[in-house]
C-alpha positions as CSV (number, residue, x, y, z in Angstrom):
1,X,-2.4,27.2,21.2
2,X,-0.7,27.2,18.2
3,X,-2.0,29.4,15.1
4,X,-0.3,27.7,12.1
5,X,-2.9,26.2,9.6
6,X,-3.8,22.4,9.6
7,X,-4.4,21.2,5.9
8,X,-6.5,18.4,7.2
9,X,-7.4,16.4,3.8
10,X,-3.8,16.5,2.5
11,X,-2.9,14.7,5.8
12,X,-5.9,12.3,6.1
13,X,-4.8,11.1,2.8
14,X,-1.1,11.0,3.2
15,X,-1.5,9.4,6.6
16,X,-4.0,6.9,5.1
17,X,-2.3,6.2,2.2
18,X,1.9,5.8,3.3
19,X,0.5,3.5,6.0
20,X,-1.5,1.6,4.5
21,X,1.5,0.8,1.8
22,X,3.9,0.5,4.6
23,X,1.7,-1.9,6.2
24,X,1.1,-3.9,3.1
25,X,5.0,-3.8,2.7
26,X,5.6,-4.9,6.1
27,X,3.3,-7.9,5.5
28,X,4.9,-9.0,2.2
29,X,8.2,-9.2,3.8
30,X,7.2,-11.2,6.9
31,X,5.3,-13.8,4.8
32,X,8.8,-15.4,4.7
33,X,8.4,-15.8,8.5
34,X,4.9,-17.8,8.4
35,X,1.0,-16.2,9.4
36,X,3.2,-14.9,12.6
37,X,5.8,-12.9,10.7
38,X,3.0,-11.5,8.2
39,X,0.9,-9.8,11.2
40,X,4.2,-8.7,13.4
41,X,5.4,-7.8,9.6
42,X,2.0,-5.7,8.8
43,X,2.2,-4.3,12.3
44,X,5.6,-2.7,12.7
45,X,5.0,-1.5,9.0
46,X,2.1,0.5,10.1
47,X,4.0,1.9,13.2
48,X,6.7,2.8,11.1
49,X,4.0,4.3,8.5
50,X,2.1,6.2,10.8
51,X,5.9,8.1,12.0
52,X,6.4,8.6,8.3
53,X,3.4,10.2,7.8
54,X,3.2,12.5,10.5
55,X,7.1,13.7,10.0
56,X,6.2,14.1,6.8
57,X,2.7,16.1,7.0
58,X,5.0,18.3,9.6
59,X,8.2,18.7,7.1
60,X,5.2,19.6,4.4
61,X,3.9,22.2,7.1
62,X,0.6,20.5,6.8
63,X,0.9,19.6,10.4
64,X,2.4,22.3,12.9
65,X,5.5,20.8,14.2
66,X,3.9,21.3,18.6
67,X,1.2,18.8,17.4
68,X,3.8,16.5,16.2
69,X,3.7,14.6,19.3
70,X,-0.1,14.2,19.8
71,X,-0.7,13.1,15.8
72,X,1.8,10.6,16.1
73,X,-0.4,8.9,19.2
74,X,-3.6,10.0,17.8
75,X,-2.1,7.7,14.7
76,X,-1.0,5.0,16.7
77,X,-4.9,4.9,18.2
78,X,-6.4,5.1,14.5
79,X,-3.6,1.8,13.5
80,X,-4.9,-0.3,17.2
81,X,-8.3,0.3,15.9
82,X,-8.0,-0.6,11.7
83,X,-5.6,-3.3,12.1
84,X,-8.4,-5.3,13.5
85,X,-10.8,-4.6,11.1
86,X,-8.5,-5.4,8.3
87,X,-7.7,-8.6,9.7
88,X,-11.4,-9.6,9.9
89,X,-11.7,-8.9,6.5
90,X,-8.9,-10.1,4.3
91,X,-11.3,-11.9,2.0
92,X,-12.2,-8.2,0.4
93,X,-9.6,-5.6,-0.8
94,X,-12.3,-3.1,-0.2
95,X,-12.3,-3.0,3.8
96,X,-8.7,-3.2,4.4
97,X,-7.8,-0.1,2.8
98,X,-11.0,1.6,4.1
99,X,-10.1,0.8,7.4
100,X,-6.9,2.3,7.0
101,X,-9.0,5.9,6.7
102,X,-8.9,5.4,10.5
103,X,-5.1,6.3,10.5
104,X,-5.6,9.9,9.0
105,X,-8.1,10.5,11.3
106,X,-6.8,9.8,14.1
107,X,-3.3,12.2,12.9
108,X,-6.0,14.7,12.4
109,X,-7.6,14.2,16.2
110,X,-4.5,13.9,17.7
111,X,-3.4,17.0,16.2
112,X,-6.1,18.8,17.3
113,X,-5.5,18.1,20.5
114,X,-2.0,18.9,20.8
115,X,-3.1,21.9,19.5
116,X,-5.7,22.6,21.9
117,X,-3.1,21.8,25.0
């Protein structure tokens, strides 16, 4: 059990907000690839943002570097579960960035639970 402190809304918000943007980014550039390439664009720019995030939050000490592992998949879990909801609701910019709240908590979860182990 590790004792190092979790700064938990520093890393809800840098988790939610890098991979939401990398997301976003990822879209833009697979536009040029048709609907197809927007999603697989938005998709692997989430991944990517959800690694950022979390090696980030841990070179930031926000995150102690044994939960680095179980943030990561806790982050992967929080993208599977707002890309859907974004998807559903394109037609408001509201939603889509809400949903991608679900990112940060899920770093946070995941941490926790790596920590716990």
């Amino acid at each position: 059990m590790s004792t190092e402190p979790v700064h938990a809304r520093r890393t809800l918000i840098l988790a939610w907000l890098v991979t939401g943007l990398c997301a976003v980014g990822g879209s833009m550039l697979g536009n040029a690839f048709g609907r197809s390439g927007l999603f697989a664009g938005a998709t692997l720019g989430g991944i990517v943002g959800v690694a950022v995030s979390v090696l980030v939050a841990v070179r930031l000490a926000w995150l102690p570097r044994a939960a680095r592992g179980g943030a990561m998949i806790g982050g992967l879990v929080g993208f599977a579960l707002a890309a859907p909801i974004a998807v559903l609701n394109l037609d408001t910019p509201v939603t889509p960035i809400a949903s991608c709240a679900l990112v940060g908590v899920g770093v946070l979860f995941g941490a926790g639970f790596a920590r716990r182990s």
